[in-house]
DSSP file (Angstrom, degrees, kcal/mol; ACC not computed):
  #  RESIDUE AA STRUCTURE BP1 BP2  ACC     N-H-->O    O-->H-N    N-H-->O    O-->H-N    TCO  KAPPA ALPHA  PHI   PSI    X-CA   Y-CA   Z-CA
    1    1 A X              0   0    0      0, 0.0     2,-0.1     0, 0.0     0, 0.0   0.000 360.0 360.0 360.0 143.4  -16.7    2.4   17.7
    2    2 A X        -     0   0    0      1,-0.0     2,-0.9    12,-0.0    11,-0.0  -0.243 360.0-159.0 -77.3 127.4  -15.1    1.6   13.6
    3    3 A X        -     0   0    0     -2,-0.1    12,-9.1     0, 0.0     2,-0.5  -0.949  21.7-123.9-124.4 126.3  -17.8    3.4   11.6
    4    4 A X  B     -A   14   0A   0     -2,-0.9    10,-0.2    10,-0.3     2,-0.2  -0.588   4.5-122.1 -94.1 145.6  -17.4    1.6    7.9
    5    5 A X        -     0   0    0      8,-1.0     2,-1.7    -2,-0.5     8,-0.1  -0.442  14.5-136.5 -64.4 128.1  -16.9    3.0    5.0
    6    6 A X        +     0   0    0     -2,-0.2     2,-0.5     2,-0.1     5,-0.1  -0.598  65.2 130.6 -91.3  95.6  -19.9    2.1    2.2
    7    7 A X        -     0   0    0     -2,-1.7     6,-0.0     6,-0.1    -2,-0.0  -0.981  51.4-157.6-137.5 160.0  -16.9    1.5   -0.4
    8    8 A X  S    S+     0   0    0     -2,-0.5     3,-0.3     1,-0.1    -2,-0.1   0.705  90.2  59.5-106.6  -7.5  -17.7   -1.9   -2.0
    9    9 A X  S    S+     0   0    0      1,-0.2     2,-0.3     2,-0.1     3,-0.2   0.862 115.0  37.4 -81.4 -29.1  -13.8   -2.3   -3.0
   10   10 A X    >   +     0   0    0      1,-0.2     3,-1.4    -5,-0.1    -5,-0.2  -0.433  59.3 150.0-132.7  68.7  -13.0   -2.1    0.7
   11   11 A X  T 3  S+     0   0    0     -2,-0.3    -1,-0.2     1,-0.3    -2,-0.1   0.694  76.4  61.1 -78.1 -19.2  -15.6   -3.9    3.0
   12   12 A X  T 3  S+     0   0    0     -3,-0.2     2,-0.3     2,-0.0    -1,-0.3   0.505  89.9  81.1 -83.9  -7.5  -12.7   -4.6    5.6
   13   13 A X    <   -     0   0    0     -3,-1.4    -8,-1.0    -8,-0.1     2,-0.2  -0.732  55.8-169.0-106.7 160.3  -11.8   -0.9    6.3
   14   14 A X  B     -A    4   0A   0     -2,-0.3    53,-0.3   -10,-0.2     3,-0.3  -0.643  43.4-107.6-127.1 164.3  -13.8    1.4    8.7
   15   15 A X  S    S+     0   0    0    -12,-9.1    53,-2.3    -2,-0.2    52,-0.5   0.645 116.6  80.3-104.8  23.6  -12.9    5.1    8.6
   16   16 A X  S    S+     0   0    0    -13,-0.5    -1,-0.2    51,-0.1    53,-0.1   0.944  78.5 113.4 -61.1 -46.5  -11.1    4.5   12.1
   17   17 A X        -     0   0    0     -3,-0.3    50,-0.8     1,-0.2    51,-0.3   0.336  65.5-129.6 -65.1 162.8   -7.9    2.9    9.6
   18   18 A X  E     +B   66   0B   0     82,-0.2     2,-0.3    48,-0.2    48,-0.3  -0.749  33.8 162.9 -52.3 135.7   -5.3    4.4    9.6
   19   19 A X  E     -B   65   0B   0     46,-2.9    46,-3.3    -2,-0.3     2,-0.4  -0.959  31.4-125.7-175.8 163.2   -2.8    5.8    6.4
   20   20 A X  E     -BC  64  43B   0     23,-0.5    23,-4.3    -2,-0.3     2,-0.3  -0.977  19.7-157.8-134.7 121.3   -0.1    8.1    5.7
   21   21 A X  E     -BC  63  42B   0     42,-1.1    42,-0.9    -2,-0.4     2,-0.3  -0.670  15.0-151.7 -98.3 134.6   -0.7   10.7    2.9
   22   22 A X  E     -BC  62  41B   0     19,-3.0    19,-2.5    -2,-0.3     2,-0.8  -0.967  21.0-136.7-119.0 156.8    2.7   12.4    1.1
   23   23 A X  E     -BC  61  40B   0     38,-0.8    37,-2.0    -2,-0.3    38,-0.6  -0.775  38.4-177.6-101.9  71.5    3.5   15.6   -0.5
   24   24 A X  E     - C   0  39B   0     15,-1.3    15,-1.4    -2,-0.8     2,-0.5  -0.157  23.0-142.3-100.0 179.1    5.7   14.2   -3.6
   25   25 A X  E     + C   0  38B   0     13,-0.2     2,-0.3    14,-0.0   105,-0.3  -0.980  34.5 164.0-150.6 114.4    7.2   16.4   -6.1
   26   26 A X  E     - C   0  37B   0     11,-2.9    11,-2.0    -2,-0.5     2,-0.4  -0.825  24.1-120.5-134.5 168.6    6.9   14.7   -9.3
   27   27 A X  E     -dC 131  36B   0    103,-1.4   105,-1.7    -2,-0.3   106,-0.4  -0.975  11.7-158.2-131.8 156.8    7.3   16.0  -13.0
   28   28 A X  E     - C   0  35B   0      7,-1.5     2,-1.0    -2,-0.4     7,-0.9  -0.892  13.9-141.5-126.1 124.2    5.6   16.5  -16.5
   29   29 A X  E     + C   0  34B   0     -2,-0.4     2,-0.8     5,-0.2     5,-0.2  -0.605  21.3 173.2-126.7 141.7    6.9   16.9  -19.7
   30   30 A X  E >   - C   0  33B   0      3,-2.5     3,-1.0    -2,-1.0    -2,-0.0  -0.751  68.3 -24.9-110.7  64.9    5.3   19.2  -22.0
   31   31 A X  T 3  S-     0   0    0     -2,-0.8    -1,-0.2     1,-0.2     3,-0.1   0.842 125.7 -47.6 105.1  36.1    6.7   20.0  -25.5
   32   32 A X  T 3  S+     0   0    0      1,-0.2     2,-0.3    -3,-0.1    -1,-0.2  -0.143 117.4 119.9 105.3 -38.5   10.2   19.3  -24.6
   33   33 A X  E <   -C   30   0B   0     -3,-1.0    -3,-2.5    -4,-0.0     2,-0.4  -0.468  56.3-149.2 -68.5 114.6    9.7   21.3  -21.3
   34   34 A X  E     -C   29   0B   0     -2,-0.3     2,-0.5    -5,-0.2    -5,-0.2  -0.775  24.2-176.2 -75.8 126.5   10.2   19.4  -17.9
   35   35 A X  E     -C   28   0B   0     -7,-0.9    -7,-1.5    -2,-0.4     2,-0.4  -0.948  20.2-126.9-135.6 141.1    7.6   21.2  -15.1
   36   36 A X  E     +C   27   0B   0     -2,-0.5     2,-0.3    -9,-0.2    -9,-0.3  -0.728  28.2 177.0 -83.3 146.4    7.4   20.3  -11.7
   37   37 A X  E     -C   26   0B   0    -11,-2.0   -11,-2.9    -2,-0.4     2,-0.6  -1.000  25.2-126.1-130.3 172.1    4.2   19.3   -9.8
   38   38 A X  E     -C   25   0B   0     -2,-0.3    49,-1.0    47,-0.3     2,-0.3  -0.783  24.1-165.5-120.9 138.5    3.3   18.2   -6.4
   39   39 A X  E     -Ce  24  87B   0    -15,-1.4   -15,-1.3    -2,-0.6    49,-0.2  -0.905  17.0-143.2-117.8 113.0    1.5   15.3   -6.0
   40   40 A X  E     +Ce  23  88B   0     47,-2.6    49,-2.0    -2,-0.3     2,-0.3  -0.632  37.3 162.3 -82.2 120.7   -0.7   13.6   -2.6
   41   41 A X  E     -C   22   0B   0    -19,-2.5   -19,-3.0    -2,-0.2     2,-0.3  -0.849  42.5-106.2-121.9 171.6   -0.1    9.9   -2.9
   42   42 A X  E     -C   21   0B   0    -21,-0.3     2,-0.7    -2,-0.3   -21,-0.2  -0.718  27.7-136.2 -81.8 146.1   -0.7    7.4    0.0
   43   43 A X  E     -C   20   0B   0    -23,-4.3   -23,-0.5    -2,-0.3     5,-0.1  -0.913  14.2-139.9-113.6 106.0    2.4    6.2    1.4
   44   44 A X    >>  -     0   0    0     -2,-0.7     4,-1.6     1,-0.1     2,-0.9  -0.381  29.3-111.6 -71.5 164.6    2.3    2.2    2.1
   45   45 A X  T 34 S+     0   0    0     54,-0.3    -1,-0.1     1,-0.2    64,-0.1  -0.322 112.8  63.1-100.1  63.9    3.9    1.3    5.3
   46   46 A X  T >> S+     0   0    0     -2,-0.9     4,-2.5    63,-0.0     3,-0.7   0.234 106.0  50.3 -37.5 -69.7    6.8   -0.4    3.8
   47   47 A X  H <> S+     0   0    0     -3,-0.7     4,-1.4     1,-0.3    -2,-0.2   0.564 100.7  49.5 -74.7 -12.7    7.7    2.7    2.3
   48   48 A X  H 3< S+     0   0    0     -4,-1.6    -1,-0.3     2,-0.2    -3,-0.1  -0.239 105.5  60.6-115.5  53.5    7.8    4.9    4.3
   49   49 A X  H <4 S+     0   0    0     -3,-0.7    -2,-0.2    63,-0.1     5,-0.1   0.207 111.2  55.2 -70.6 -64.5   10.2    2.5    6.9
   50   50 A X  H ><>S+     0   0    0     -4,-2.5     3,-2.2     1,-0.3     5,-0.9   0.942 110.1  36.0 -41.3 -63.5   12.0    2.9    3.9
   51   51 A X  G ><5S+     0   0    0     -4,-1.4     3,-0.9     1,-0.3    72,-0.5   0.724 109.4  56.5 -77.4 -18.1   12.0    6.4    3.8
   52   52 A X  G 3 5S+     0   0    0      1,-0.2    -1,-0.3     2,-0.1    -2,-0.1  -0.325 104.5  65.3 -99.6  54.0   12.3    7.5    7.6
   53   53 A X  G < 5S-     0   0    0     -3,-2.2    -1,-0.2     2,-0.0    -2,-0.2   0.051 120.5-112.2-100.7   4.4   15.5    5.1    7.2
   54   54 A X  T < 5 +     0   0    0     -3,-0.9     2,-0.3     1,-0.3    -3,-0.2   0.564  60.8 150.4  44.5  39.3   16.9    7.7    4.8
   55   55 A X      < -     0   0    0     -5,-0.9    68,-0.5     1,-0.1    -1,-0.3  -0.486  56.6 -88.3 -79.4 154.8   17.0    6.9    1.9
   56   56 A X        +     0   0    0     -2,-0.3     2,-0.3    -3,-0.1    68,-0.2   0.017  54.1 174.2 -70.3 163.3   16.7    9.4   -0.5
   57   57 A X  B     -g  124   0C   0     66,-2.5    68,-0.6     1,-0.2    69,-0.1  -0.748  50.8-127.4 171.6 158.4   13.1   10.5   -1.9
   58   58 A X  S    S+     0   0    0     -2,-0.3    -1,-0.2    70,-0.2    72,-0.1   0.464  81.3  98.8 -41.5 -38.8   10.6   12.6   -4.0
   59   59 A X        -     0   0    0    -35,-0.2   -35,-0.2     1,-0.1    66,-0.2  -0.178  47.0-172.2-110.9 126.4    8.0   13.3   -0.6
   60   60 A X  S    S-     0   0    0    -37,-2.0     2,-0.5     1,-0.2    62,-0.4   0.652  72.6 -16.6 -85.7 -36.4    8.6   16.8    1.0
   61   61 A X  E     -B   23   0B   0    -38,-0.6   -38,-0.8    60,-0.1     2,-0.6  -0.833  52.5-136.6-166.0 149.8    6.2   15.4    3.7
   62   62 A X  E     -BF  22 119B   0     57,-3.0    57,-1.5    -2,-0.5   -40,-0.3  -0.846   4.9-166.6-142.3 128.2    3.5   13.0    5.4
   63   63 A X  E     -B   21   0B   0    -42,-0.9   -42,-1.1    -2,-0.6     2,-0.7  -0.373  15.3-148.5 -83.2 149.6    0.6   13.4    7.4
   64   64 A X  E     +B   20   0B   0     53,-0.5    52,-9.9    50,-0.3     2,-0.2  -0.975  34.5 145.9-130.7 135.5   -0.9   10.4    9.1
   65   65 A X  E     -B   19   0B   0    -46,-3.3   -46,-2.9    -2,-0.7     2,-0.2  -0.684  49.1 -91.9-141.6-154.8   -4.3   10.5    9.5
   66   66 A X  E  >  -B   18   0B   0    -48,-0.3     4,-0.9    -2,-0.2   -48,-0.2  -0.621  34.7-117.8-116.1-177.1   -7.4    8.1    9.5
   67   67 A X  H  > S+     0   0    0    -50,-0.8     4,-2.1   -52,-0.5     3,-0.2   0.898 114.3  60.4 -92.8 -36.2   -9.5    7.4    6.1
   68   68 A X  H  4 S+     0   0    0    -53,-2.3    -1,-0.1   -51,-0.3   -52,-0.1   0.841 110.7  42.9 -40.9 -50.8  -12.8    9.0    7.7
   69   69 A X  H  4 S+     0   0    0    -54,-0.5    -1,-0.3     1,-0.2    -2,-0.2   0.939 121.6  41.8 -66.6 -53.2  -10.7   12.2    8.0
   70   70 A X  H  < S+     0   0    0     -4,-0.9     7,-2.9    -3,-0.2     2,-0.4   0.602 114.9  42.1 -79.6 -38.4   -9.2   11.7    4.4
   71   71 A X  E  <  +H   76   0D   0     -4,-2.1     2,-0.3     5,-0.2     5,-0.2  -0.888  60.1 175.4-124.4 133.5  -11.9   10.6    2.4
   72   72 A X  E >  S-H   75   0D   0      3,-2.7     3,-1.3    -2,-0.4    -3,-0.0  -0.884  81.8 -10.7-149.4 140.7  -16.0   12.3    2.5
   73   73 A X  T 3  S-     0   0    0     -2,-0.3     3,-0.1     1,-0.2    -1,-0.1   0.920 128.2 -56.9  48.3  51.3  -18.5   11.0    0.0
   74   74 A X  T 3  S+     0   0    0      1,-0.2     2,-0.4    19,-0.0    -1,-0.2   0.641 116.2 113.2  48.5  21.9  -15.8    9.1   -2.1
   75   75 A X  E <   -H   72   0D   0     -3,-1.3    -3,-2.7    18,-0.0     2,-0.3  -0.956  64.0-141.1 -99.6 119.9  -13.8   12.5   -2.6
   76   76 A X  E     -H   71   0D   0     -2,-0.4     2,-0.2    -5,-0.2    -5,-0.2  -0.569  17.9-149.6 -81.2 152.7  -10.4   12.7   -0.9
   77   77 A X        -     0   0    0     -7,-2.9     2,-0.8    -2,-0.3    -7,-0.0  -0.674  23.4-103.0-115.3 163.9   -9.9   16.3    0.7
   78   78 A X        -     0   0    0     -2,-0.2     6,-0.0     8,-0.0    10,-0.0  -0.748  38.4-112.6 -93.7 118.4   -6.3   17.9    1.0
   79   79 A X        -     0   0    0     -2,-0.8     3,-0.3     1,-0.1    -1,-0.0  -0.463  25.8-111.1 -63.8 136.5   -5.0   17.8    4.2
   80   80 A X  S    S+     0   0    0      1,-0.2    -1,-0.1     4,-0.0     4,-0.1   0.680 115.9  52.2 -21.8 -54.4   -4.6   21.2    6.0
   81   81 A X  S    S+     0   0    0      1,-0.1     2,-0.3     2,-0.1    -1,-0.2   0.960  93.3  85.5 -68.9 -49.0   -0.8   21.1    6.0
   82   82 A X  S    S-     0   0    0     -3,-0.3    -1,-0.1     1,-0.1     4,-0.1  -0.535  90.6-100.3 -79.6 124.0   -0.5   20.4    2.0
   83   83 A X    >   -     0   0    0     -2,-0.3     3,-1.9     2,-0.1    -1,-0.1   0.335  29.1-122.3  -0.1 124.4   -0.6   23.7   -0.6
   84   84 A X  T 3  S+     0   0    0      1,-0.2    -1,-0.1    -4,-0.1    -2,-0.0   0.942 108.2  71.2 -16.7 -66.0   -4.1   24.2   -2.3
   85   85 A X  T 3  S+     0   0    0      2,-0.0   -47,-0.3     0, 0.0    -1,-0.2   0.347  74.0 112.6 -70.2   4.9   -2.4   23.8   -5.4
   86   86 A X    <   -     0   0    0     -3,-1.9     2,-0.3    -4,-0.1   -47,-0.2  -0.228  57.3-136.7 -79.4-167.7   -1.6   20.0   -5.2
   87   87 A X  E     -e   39   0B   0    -49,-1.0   -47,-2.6    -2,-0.0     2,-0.3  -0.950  15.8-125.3-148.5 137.6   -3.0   17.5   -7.3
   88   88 A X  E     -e   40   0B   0     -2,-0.3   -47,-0.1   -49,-0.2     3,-0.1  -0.787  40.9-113.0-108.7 143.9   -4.2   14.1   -5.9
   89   89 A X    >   -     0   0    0    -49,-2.0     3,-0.6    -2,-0.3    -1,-0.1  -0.057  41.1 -55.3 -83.7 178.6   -2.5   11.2   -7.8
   90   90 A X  T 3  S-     0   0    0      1,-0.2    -1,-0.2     2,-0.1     5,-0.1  -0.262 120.5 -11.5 -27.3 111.0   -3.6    8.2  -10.3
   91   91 A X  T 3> S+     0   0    0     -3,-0.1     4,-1.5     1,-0.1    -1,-0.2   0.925  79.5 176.0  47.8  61.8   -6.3    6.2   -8.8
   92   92 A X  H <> S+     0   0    0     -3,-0.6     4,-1.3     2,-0.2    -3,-0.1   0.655  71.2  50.1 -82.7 -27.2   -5.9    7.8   -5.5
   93   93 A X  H  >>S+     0   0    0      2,-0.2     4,-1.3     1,-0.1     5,-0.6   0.978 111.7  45.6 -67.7 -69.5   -8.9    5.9   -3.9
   94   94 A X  H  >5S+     0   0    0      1,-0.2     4,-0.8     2,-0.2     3,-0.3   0.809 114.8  51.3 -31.2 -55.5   -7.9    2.5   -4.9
   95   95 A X  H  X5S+     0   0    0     -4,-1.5     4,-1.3     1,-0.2     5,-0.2   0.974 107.2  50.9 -37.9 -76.9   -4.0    3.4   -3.7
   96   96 A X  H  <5S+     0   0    0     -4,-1.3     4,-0.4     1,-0.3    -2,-0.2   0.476 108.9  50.7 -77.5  -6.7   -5.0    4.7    0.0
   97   97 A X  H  X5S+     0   0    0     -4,-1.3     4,-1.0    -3,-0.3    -1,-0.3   0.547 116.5  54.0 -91.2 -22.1   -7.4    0.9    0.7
   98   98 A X  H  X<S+     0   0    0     -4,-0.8     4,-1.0    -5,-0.6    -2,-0.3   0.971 115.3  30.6 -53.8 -46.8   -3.9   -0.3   -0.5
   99   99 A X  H  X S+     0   0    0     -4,-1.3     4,-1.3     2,-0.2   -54,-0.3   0.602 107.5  63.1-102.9 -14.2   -2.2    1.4    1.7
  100  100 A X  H  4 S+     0   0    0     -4,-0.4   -82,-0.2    -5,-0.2    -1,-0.2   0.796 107.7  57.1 -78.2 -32.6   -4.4    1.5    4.6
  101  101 A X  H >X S+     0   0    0     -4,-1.0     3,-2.8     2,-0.2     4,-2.2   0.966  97.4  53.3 -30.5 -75.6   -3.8   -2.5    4.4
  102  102 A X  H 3X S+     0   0    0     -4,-1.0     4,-1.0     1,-0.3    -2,-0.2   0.946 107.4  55.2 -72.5 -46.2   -0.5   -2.7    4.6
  103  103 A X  H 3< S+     0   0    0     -4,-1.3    -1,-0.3     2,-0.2    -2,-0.2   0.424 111.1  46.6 -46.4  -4.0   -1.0   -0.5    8.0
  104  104 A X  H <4 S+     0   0    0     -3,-2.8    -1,-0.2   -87,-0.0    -2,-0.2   0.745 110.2  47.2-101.5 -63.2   -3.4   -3.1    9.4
  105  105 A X  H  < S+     0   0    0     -4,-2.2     2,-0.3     1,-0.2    -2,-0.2   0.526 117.5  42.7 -76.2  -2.0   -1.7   -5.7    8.7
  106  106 A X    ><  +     0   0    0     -4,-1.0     3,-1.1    -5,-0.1    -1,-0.2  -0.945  65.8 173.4-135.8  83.1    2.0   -4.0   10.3
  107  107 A X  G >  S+     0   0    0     -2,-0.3     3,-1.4     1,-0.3    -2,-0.1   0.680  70.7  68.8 -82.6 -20.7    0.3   -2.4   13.5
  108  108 A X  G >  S+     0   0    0      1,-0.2     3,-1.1     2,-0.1    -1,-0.3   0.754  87.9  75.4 -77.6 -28.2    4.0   -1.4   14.7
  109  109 A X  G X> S+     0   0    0     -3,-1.1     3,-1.0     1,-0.3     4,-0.7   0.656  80.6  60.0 -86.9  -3.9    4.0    1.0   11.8
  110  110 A X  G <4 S+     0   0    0     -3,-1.4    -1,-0.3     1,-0.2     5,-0.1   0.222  80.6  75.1-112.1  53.7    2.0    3.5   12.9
  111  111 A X  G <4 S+     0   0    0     -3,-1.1     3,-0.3     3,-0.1    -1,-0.2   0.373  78.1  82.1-119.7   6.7    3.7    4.4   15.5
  112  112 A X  T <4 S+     0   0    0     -3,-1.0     2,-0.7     1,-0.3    -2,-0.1   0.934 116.1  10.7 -53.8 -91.7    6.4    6.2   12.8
  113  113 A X  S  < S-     0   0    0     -4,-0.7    -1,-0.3   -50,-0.1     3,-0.1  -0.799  87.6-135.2-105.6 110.9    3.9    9.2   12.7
  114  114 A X    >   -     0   0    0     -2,-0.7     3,-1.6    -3,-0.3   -50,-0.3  -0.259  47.5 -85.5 -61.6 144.2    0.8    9.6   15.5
  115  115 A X  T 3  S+     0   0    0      1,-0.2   -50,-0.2    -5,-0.1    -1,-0.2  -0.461 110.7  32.0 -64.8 129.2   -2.2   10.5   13.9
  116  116 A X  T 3  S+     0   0    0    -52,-9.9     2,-0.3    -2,-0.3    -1,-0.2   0.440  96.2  93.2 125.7 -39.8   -2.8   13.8   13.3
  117  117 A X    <   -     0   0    0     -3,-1.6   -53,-0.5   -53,-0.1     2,-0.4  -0.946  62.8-115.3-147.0 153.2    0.7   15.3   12.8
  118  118 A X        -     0   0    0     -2,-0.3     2,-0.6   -55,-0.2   -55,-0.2  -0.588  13.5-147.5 -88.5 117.9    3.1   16.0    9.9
  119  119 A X  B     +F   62   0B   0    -57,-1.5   -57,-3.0    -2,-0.4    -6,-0.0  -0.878  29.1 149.0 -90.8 106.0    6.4   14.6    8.9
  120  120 A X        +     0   0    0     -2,-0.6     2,-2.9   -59,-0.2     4,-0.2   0.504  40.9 104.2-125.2 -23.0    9.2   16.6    7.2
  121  121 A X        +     0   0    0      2,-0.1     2,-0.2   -69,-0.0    -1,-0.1  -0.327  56.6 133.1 -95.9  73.0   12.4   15.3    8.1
  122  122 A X  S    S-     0   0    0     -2,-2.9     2,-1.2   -62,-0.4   -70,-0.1  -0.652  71.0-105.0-108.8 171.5   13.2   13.4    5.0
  123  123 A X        -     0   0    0    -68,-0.5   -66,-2.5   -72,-0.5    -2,-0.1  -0.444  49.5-166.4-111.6  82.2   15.7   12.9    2.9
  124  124 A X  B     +g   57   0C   0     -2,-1.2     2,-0.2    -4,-0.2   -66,-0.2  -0.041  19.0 150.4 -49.6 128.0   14.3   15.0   -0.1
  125  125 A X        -     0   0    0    -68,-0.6    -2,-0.0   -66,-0.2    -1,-0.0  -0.948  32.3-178.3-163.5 152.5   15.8   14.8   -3.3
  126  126 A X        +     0   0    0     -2,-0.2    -1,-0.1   -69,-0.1   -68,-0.0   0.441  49.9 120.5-117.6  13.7   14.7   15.1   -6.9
  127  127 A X  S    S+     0   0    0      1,-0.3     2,-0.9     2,-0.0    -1,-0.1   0.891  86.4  40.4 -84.6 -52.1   18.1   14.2   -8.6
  128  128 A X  S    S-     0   0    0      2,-0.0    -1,-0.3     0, 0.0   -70,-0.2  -0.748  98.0-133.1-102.1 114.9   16.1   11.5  -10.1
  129  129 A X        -     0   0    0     -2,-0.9     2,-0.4     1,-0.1  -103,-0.1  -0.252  15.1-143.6 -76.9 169.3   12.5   12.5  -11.3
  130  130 A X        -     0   0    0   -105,-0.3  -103,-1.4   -72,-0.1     2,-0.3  -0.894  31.9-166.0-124.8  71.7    9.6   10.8  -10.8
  131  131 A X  B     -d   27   0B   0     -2,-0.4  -103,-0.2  -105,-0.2   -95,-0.0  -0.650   4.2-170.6 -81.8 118.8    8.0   12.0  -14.8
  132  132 A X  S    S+     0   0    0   -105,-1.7    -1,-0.2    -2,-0.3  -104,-0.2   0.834  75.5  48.5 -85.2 -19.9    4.5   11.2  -14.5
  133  133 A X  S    S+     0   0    0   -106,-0.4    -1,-0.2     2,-0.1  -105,-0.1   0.318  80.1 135.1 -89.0  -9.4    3.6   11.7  -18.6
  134  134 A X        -     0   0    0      1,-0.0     2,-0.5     2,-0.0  -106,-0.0  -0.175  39.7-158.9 -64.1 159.7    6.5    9.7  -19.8
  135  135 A X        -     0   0    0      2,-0.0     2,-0.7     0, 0.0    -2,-0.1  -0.979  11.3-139.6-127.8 136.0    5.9    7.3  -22.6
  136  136 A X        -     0   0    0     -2,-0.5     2,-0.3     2,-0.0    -2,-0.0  -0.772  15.6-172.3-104.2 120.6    7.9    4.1  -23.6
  137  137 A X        -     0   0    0     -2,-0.7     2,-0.6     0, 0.0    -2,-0.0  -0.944  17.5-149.2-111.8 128.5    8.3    3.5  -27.6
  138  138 A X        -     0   0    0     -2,-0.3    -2,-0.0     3,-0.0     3,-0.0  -0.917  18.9-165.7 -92.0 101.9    9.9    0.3  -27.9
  139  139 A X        -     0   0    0     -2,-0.6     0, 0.0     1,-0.1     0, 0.0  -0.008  35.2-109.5 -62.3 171.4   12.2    0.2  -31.2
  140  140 A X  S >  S+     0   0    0      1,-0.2     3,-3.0     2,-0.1    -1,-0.1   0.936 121.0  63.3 -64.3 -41.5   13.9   -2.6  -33.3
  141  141 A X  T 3  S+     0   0    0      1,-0.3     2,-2.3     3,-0.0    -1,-0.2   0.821  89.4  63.2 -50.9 -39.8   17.0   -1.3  -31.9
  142  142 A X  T 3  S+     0   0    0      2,-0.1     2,-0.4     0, 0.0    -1,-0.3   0.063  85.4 109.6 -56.2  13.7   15.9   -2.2  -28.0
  143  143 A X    <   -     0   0    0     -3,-3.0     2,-0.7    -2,-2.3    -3,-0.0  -0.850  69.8-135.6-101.8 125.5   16.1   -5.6  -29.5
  144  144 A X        -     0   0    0     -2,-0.4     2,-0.2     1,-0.0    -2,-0.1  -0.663   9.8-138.3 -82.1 114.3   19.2   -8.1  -28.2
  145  145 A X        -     0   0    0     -2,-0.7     2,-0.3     1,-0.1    -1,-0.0  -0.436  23.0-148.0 -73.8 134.7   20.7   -9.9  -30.6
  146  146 A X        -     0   0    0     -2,-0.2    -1,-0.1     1,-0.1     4,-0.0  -0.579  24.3-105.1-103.1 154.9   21.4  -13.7  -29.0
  147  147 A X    >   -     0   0    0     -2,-0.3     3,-1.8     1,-0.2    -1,-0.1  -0.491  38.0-100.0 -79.3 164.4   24.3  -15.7  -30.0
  148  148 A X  T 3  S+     0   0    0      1,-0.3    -1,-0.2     2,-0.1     3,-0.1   0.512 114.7  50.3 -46.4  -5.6   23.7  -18.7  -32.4
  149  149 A X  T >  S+     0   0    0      1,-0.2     3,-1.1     2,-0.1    -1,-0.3   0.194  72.0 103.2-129.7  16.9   23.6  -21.3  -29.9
  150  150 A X  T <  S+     0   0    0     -3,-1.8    -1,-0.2     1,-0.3    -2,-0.1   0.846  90.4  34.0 -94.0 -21.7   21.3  -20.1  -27.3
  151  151 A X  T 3  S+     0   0    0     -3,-0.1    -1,-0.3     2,-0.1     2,-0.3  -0.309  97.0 109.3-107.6  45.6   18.3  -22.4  -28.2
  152  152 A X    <   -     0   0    0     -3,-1.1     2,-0.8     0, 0.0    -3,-0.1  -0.841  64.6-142.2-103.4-178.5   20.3  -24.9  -29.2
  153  153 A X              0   0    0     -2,-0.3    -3,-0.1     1,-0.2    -2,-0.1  -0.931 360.0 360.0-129.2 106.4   20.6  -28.3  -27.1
  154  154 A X              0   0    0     -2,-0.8    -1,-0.2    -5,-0.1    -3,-0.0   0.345 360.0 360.0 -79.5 360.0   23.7  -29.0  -27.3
């Protein structure tokens, strides 16, 4: 029997659901200095299709579990296989009813990774970071100059 979750955001998930948690490898930058850390996001099952097609990406690995396992008293716990020393990501509750969605509604997708067990065989790369602290200053210059004639009706 689906034992539900008392979450008020997510009155259609039980903590039977399914979701698939990853190990990302993201960076911060500090006083000029770029520093890596590794980050637990939920993986929607889109993406990660994507990603056990190889295409390249930030995730060393992903566990599939259920949410019951994942989540107790609206704290998410670190799954056995991922380091102490990760860090669970921006609005990580909110994220994982996201992603536990898309896995209901694409039933075919959890049959990528059985619940339970860990996935590694990706195609890891950081060659483009994932910088979680960046900030975007828009300037004059970042402005396009339009030719004379573009609001006209000619």
């Amino acid at each position: 029997m689906a034992t539900a979750i008392s979450y008020p955001n997510a009155p259609d998930l039980t903590a039977d659901d399914y979701i698939v948690v990853g190990l990302a490898t993201c960076f911060i930058k500090e006083e000029g200095e770029v520093m890596s850390v590794e980050v637990i996001e939920p993986i929607p099952s889109a993406a990660l299709e994507a990603i056990l097609k190889g295409i390249p990406t930030s995730y060393k690995l992903a566990y599939a579990t259920t949410l019951g396992a994942l989540l107790t008293n609206d704290e998410p716990q670190i799954p056995a296989d991922f380091p102490s020393t990760a860090q669970f990501g921006e609005e990580f509750l909110l994220r994982a009813f996201s992603s536990a969605r898309t896995y209901k509604r694409r039933e075919s997708a959890k049959s990528f990774i059985p619940v339970g067990t860990t996935h590694a065989d990706f195609k890891y790369s950081t060659e483009r970071k994932r910088v979680l602290n960046v900030a975007r200053v828009v300037t004059k210059e970042d402005n396009v100059k339009q030719h004379s004639h573009t609001h006209k009706v000619l």
